[in-house]
N, C-alpha and C positions, 0 to 999 in steps of 0.2 A: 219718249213715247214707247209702250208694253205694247208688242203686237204678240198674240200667242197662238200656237199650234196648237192643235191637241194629240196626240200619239193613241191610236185605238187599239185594243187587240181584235186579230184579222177576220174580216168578216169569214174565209173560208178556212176550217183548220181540218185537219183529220185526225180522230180520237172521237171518245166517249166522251169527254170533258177536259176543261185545260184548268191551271191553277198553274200563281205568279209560282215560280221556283226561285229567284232570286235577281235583284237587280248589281248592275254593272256601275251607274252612277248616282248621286246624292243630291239632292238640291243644292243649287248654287253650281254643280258643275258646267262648265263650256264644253258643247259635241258639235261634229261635223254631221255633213249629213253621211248615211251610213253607217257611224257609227254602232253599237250592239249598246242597247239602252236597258233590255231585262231579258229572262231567258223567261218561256213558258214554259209546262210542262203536260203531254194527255198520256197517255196508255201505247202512244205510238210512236210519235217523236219530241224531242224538244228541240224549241223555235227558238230562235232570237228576233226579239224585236227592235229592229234599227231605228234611227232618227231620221223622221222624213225630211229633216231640212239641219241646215247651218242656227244655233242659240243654245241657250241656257235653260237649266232645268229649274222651272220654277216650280212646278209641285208634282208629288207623285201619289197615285189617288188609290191605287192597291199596295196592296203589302204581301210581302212572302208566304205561301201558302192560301191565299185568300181564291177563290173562285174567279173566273175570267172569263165573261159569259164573250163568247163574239160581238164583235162594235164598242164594247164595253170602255169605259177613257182608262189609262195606264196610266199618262202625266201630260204636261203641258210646257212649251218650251216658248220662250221671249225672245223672237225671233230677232228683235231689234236689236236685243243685246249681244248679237253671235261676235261683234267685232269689238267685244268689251270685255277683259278678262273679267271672268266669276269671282262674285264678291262673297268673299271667305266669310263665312256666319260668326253671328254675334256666339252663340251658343258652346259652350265648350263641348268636345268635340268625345263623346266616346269611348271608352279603354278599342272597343271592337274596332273601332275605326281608324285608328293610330296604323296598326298595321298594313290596312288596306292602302292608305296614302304613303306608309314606306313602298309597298312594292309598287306602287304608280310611278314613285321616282325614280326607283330601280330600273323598274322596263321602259321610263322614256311614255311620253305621254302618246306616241303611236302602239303602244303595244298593250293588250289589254287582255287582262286575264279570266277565266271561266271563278267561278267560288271554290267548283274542288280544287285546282290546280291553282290556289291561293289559300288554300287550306295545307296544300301539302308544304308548298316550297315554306309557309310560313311557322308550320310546325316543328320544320325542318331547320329550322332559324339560318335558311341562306340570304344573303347580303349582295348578290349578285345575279340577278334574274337573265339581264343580258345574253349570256352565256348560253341559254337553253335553245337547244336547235328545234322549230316546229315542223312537226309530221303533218299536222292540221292543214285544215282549205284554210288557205292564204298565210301559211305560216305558220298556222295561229298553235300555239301550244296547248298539248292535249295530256289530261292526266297521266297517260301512260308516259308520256315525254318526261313531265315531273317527275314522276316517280324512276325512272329511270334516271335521271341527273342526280337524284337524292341517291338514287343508291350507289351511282362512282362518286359523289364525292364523300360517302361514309366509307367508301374503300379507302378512298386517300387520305381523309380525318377523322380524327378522335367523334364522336355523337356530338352536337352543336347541342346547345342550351334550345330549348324549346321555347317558343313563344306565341303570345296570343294570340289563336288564329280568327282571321275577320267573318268567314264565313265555320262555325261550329258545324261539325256533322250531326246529325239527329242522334242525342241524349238518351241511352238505355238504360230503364231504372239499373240502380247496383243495388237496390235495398232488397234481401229476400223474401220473396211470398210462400210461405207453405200452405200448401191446400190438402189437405187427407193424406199427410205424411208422406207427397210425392217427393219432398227433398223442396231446396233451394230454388231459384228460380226466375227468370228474368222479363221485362215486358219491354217487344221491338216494335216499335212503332211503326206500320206501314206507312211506304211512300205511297206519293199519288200514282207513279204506276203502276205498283203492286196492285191497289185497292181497286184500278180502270180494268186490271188484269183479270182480279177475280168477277168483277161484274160483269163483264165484257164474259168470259168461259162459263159464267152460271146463266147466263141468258139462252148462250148457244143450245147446253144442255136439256132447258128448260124447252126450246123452241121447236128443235129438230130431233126426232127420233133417230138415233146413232146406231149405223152397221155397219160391221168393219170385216173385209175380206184379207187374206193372207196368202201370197204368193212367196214364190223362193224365185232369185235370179241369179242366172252367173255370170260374173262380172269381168272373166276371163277377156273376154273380147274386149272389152274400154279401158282395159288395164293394158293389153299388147296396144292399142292404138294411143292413147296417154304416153306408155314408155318410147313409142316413136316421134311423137309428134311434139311432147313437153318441150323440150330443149328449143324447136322450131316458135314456140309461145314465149318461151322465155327471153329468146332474143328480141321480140316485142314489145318488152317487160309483162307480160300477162303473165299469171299463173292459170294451168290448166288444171280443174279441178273435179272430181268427178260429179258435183253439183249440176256441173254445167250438161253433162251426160245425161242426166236426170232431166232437165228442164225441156231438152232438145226429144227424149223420146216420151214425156209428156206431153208436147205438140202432137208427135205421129197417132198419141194414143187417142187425144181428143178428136181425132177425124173418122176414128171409127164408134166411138160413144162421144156424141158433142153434147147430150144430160151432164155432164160431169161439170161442166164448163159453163153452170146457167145459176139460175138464184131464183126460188120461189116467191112467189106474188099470191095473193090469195084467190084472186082468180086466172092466172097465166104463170106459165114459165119462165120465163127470159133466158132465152139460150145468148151466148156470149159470140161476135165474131171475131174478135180479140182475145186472142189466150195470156191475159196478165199474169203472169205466175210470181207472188209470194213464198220469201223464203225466209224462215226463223232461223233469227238470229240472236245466239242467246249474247245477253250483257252484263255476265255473272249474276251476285246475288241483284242486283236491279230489278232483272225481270229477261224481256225478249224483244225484240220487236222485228218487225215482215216488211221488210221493203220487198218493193215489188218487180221485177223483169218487164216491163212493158211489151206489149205486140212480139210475143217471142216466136210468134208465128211466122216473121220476115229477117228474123237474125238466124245466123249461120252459128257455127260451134262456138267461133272464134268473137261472134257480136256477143254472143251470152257469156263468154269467160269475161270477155271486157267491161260487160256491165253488173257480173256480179262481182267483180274484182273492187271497180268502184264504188257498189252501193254497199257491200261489207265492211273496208277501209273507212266508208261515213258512218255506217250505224256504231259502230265500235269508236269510234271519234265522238258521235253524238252530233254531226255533220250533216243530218238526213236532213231534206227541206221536207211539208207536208205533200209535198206534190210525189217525191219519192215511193211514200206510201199508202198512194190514193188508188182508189177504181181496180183493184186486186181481183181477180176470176177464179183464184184457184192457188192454193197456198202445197206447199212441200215443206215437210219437218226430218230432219235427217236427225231424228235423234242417235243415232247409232252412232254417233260420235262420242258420244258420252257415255257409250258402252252396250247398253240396252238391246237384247237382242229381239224382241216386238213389245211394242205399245201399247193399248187398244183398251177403250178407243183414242184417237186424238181428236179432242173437242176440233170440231171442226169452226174454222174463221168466218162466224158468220157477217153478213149473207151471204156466203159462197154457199155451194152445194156440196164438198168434198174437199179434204183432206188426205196428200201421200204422203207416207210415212217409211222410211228408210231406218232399216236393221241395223245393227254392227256387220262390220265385211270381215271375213272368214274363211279360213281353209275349213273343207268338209269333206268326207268320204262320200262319194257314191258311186251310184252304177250306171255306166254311160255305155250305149248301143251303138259299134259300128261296125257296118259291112255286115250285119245280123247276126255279132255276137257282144255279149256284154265280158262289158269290164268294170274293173274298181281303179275308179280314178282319184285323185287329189285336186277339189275345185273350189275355185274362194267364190263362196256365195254369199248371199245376202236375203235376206225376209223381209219382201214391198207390200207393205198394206195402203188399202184404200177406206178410208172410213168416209161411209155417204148417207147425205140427208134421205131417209128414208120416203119420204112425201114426196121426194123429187128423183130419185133412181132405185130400180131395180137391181135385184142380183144378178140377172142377164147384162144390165149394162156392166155393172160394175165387175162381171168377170170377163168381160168381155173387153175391159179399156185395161184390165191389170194382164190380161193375155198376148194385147201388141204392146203394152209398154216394156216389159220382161223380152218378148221378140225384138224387139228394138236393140234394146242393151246386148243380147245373147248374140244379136247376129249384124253385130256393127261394122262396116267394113275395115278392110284391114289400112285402107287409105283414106 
């Protein structure tokens, strides 16, 4: 007797849009419940959709890259047969697939691998999956894992013969285009988060008039309390980061402009009593994505190093759930890590009202007043912008929320 399941994608996701990125198993496969049946993908995170129950996959109803509306069916599984091994298809079977069902019996039918990091090991033509220690939630092997395995064992041997890998990375033409004697020339296909990327930033622009203020802050003081107190985080296992610094004098700052902290409605404001704070995380050439700090209004230094510790460690794993990056009030771009010493504007994450934007940190000359005389000091500062929806704050608020949050930083205590 066929009794069947049906596998939906989830009625609540977070993004602009989702689309299948790749499945995990093939019709005729036997899954547990739990198991990771396809990945999704939107502009924000990518899901795994598990098996809501113990069977066999008997058909799968989207395909890679296809659109994934919520509710929408994935596949169907034969409940009755979960305690019958999967019956191997008539059908021969693939060149692509060959590889896939080598590294299934390599890792052992509990260990189950993502496409890039069966892309990699399989280009890499290792013969030994077992071996690879995972960094990932629950073990789970994460392409940086791979790619670090690949690269000591090309320390210790000769380059392995390449072979077929099951999951291709996205094909860039090699044929050249010349267009008005620009030269040679290439066509990259955007991903789906690239392309949620840009509609998602051209709506923003489109929506909210962008003003962006510029402040300087010195960061002398979170640097002398950082140098004290790291070591005391690190016996924790935290890292103490100066993010964290950030998010905590964005709290004090929203209590004296809480416009910052609201989302326009076309007839009302919506001021926020939650201060969620979003923070971009880039993911190389991928794109970025903004998990978010939840209620950072009731966490101390030490609850915000711990939870942006954790939700960094997943976005760069690819680990995020959508709830990770759901209900955001107010997002922080630190782009100055990437060198940049002001932005502007930074498309603000709509519907939020505002975007902080952080400078490169830096030694700078200036002239500092004490006891009523000046001097030329050597101070590492930094340029904090605020860029705000202009229909929903003033330049009074907004110099006025970049005024305590620079007091904050400048006058942190020393304990």
């Amino acid at each position: 007797m066929t009794t069947l399941t049906d596998v939906i994608v989830p009625l609540e996701q977070e993004g602009t849009a989702a689309v299948v990125r790749s499945w995990f198993v093939e019709v005729g496969d036997t899954v547990q419940e739990g198991d990771p049946l396809v990945e999704l993908e939107t502009d924000k995170v990518v899901v795994e959709v598990p098996a809501p129950t113990d069977g066999v996959v008997t058909e799968k109803l989207l395909e890679s890259s296809q659109d994934a509306q919520p509710g929408a069916l994935l596949a169907r599984l034969d409940t009755a047969a979960s305690g019958a091994p999967a019956q191997a298809s008539e059908a021969t079977p693939s060149v692509a697939a060959a590889p896939v069902e080598a590294l299934d019996k390599m890792a052992g039918t509990e260990r189950r691998f993502s496409p890039a990091v069966r892309r990699i090991l399989m280009e890499a033509g290792l013969q030994d999956a077992d071996n690879i220690p995972g960094s990932g939630r629950n073990g789970r092997v994460t392409k940086a894992d791979a790619l670090a395995f690949v690269q000591a064992a090309k320390a210790q041997t000769p380059a392995p013969r390449a072979i077929t890998a099951a999951q291709p990375a996205p094909q860039t033409s090699t044929a050249p285009a010349v267009s008005n004697n620009m030269g040679p020339s290439e066509m990259i296909p955007h991903s789906t988060m690239r392309r949620a990327i840009a509609d998602h930033m051209s709506h923003s622009v489109t929506t909210a008039p962008h003003v962006t203020a510029v402040f300087e802050a010195d960061f002398s003081a979170i640097i002398q309390h950082r140098k004290k107190h790291k070591a005391d985080f690190a016996a924790k296992g935290l890292n103490l980061t100066f993010t964290a610094y950030f998010i905590a004098a964005a709290v004090e700052a929203m209590k004296v402009s809480p416009l910052v902290n609201s989302r326009w409605h076309d007839d009302a404001v919506e001021v926020f009593g939650d201060v969620n704070i979003g923070v971009g995380t880039a993911l190389g050439d991928d794109g970025l994505i903004v998990p978010v700090v939840h209620q950072a209004q009731n966490m101390s230094l030490q609850g915000i190093a711990a939870r942006l510790q954790d939700m960094t460690l997943r976005a760069r794993d690819r680990a995020l759930t959508p709830q990770d990056t759901k209900n955001g009030t107010f997002t922080i771009s630190n782009h100055g890590v990437s060198g940049s010493l002001v932005a502007s504007p930074i498309i603000i994450n709509q519907p939020q009202s505002a975007i902080l934007g952080i400078g490169k940190l830096e030694k700078r000359v200036c002239v500092v007043e004490a006891n009523g005389a000046d001097s030329i000091q050597i101070r590492p500062k930094s340029y904090v912008s605020l860029t705000i929806d202009h229909r929903v704050i003033d330049g009074h608020q907004t110099n006025l929320w970049l005024t305590r949050f620079v007091d904050v930083l400048e006058n942190w205590p020393a304990d």
